[in-house]
Every structure is written in C-alpha cells, then in structure tokens.
N, C-alpha and C positions, 0 to 999 in steps of 0.2 A: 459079195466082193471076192475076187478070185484071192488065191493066197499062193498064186505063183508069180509073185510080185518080188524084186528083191533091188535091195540101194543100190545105185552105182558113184563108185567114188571117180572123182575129176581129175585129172592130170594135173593139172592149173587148181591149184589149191586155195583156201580164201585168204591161208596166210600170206603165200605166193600174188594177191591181188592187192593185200591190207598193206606189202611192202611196196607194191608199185604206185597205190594210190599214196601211201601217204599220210595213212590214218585208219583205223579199226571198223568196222562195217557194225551197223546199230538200227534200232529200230525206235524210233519216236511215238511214240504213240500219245497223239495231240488227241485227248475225248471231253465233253462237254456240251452243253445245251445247244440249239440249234441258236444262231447270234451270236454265240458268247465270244465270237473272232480266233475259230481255229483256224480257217484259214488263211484268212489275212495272218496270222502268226506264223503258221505254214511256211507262204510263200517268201516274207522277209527272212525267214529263218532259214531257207532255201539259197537265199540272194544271197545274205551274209557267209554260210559255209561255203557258196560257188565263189565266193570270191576269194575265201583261202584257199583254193585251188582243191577242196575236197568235191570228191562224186557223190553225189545227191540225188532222188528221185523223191518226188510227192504223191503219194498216194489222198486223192478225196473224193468223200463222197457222191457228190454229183455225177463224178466221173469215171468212177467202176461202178454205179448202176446205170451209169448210160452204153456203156459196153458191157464189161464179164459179169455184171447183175442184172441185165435187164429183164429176167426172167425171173426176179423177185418182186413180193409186193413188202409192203410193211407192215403185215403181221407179227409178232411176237415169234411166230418159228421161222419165217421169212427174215427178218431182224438177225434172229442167231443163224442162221445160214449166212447171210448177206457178211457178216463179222467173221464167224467161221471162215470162209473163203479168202478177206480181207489178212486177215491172219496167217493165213498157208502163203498167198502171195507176198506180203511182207517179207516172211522167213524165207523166200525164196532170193528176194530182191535183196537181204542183208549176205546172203551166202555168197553172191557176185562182187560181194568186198564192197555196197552203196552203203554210205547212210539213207535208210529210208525213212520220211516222214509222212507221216498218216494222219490224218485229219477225220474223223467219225464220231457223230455222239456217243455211238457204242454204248450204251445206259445201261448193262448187264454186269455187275462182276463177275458172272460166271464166265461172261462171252470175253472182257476184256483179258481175264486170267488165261485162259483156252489159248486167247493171240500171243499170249507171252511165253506159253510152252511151245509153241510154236516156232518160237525163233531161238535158236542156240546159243546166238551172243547176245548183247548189252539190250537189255528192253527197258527204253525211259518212259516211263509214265508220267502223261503232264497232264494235270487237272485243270482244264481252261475255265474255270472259276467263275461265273458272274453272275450277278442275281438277274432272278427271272422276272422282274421290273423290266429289268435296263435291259435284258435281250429283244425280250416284246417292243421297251419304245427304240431302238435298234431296226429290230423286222423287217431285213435286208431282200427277204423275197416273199415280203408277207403274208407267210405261215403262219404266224403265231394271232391275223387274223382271220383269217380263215378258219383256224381251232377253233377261234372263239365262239363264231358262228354258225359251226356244225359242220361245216364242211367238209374238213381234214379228222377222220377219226384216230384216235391212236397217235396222237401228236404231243412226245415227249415235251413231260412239263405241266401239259396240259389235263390231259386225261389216261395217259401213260406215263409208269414211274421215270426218275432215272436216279441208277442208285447211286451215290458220292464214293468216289473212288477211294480206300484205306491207306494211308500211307505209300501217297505219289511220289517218288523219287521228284518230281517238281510240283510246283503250286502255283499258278499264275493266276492276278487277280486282274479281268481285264478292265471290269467296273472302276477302279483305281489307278492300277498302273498303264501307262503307256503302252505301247504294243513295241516300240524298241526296248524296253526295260525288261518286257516279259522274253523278248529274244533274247537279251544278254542274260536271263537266267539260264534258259535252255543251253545256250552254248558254255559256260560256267559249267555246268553240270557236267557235261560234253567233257570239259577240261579235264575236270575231277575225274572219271570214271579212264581218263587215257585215251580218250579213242580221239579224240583229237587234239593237237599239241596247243600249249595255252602261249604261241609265238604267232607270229601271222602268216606262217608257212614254210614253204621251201620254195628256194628259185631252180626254176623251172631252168633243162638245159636251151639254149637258144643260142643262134646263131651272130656271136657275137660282133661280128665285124660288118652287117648288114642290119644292127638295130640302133636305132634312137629311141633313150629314156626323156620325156619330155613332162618339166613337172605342168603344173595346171594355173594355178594361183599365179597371174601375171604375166606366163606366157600363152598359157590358151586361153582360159576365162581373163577377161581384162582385168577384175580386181582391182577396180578405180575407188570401192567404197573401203577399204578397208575389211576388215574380219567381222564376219555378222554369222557365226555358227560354223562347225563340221556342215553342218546337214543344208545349209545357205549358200547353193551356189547362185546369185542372185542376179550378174553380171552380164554383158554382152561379149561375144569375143574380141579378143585383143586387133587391135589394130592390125590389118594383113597375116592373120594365124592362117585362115581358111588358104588362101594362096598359095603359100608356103609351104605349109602342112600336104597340098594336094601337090606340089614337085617334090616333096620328098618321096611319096609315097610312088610318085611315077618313077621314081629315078631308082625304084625297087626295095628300097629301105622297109623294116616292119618297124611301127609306130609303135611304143610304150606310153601311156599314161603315168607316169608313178607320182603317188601323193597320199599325204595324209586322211585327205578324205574320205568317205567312205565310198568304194567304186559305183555303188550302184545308184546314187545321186550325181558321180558326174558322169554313169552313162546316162540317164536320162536327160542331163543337162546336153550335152553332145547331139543324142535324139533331137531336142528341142531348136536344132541351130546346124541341123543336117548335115555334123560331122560326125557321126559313130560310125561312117565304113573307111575311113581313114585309119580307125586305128584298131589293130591288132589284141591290145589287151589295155586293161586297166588295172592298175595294180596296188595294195601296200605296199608290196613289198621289192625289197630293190633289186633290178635286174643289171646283167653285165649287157653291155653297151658299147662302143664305139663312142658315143657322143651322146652328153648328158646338157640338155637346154633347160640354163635354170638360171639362177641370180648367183650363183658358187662354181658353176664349173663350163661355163659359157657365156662371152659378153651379152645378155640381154638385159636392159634396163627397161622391168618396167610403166608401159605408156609410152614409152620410145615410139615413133613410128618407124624408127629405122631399124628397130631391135631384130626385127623378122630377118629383113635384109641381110643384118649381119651376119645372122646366124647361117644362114644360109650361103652365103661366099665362104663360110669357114669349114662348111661341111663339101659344100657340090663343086667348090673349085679348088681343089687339094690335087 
C-alpha cells in the first residue's frame, strides 16, 4: 500500500450538513440470522425516519453484493472482506450527515466491531433476534433449505457459526414482537442518543401563498366507517376529491397531506386509488398554508357531496 496517502478535510463539514439536515448522521447496524426480518425492519425503519423529513440511505445485503461485492464469494475471509468494505462505506455514507441503515447477518464480532471503528459517529447495534425455527419456517428465499440439503455450504446457522452480539445498544425480538414495535425501539433509541429530535420534525420552509394543507380523514379518504386504526385506511375516496384535488393542482397550488396517520399508509392508500401525483408531500407535521381543508378551518362536512364544491369556490374564486 503506498504511504503517500493523506486525509483531506471538506469545506462543507458534517456538522455543517447535521445542521442543514436536521439531525446527527449514524449508522444502524441491523445484524442477524438470514429470515430473522432485517430487512423488512430496514426498510419501515427507513419510511418512518423519511417521513420526519430526516436523510436516510439503506444499505443491504443483496444489494452491495450485486454491485461493489460481486467479486466475493462466501467464504469466511470473503465474509470478512464483504463486511469490512460494508463498514468503510457505511462510515463514509454517515460523514455526508445520512442516517445510514445496514442490514447484514454480519455473524463475526470481530467483523461487526471493525464496522464500528469504522465510523466516527453514533454506531447503533441492533440484534435482530429470532430463533432459528422460525427463520427456517419464514425462508423467504429458501436458503435455509437448500442448507439443509447440501446445497448451500457455509450457510449461517446451519453449518457456520453466528456469533450473538455482547451488549447491542438494541434488542429486537422479531419471533415476538411486531416489526412496527421493533421500529419504535430503533427510533427510541435514535431519540435517546440526540441524533434525532423525539418531535415529529421541523416545517419545512414552503411557499406559503401557493400551498393547501388538506387533512385526509373525510376530505380525501371518505371515512364513512368511522375510526378502525392509525394503520386502517380502509375507505374509498370522498365524493368528488379526485376532481377537485386535480384543479387545484392545475390552477398551480402544491398539495399537503397533513394528518395524524402515519404518511406512509396513506401514501400507499393514494397509490391504491391513482392519487399520489397530486400531492406534493404527506406529512405529520403542520405546514403554513394559505388554505387548510378540514372540518375546523374550511366549510367541509363530511359525506357532503357538495363539500368538494365548496371548498373549491372559496379557494379558485377569490
């Protein structure tokens, strides 16, 4: 290795980024048996931080050895190469002011310890927990049989160790808890440590004289049943929303979702009923507005058929 190598410091500093974003830059490190649902924890974990408006990347396995590892196998020094690397990129992606979250069996302590010197700030360790029953009858890309069979040699769990992590900064048991539960641990923890505020954000600056706040419950989802969960948007759209919704957005307006829900159930819900390019953002948290469509600060009742209507002469014929 040459040794005429030397640091260069950045203009643009990570503190200087950790202020613009919002929040402290960290590295997740999600490790556990193959099944045990890192990823799936991952990517909600991903959804919920993007939607307090912090920057996020996911680092998984599938995925850096289909590109910057594909010149590894899975040998045991392959493995610690494969980690090792995982590790330098990590610390690289947390210095850019991301929270980054990793997803890797990573089976080694020495490999997982290696990734956490590796990065300068906050290194969460989450022990994705789950007994090796319930990964097997799981067997999302059915590895585990394959193992069984000879197939796959060197198949953590199987016939290679993996050794339980000492004292994780988290514990999540996926065999038990929920995979939303095991996210409100991570981000809990998230709270604790500072690096991201335990509020639901900052509002964002926007243009306030060209935005509608428009809540959800009764003016976009109809909400004929009553209250059936956070996570139950279960409804059709409101009588004439889509219409409405598509002259506001022509007449140059940016749309706001804002509501208690959580955003990334009612973007799916929106997907589901080919309204999500109407609207600009989905939010907790409350934005300034020109004009708030709701049951408090805008005649809409409701089930009304005419509620659309209204709303709409009081905003487009001013």
């Amino acid at each position: 290795m040459s040794t005429n190598l030397h640091h260069h410091e950045h203009k643009v500093s990570t503190e200087l980024k950790s202020k613009r974003y919002g929040h402290k830059p960290a590295v997740v490190w999600l490790t556990g048996l193959s099944g045990s649902g890192k990823s799936t924890i991952a990517n909600l974990l991903e959804v919920k931080l993007f939607d307090l408006g912090y920057k996020t990347y996911i680092l998984d396995g599938d995925n850096v050895r289909l590109g910057l590892n594909n010149d590894l196998g899975f040998s045991p020094e392959d493995r610690k190469e494969n980690i090792r690397r995982i590790g330098e990129v990590a610390g690289l992606f947390a210095d850019s002011g991301t929270i980054v979250i990793s997803a890797f069996i990573s089976p080694y302590t020495e490999d997982r310890l290696r990734a956490r010197q590796a990065c300068v700030h906050d290194f969460i360790e989450v022990h994705v927990d789950c007994e090796l029953s319930s990964c097997e009858n799981r067997d999302p890309k059915g590895l585990y049989k394959k193992a069984r069979a000879g197939l796959i040699k060197g198949f953590t769990g199987i016939d290679a160790p993996y050794e339980l992590p000492i004292n994780p900064e988290v514990l999540v048991k996926t065999d038990k808890d929920s995979v939303g539960d095991c996210v409100d641990q991570i981000i809990s923890k998230l709270c604790d440590r500072d690096i991201i505020a335990d509020s639901l954000g900052r509002v964002p600056t926007l243009d306030k004289s060209k935005t509608i706040a428009i809540d959800f419950d009764g003016v976009v989802h109809a909400y004929s049943k009553g209250f059936a969960g956070l996570e139950n948007a279960y409804d059709e759209p409101h009588f004439g929303a889509e219409k409405a919704i598509k002259k506001l957005k022509d007449a140059g307006y940016k749309l706001v979702i804002v509501s208690s829900r959580p955003a990334y159930v009612i973007r799916k819900w929106l997907e589901n009923y080919g309204l999500n390019s109407y609207f600009d953002d989905v939010t907790n948290v409350k934005r300034p507005a020109s004009y708030y469509i709701d049951d408090h600060a805008i005649e809409f009742e409701k089930g009304d058929k005419n509620s659309w209507l209204k709303a709409l002469s009081k905003i487009l014929e001013q």
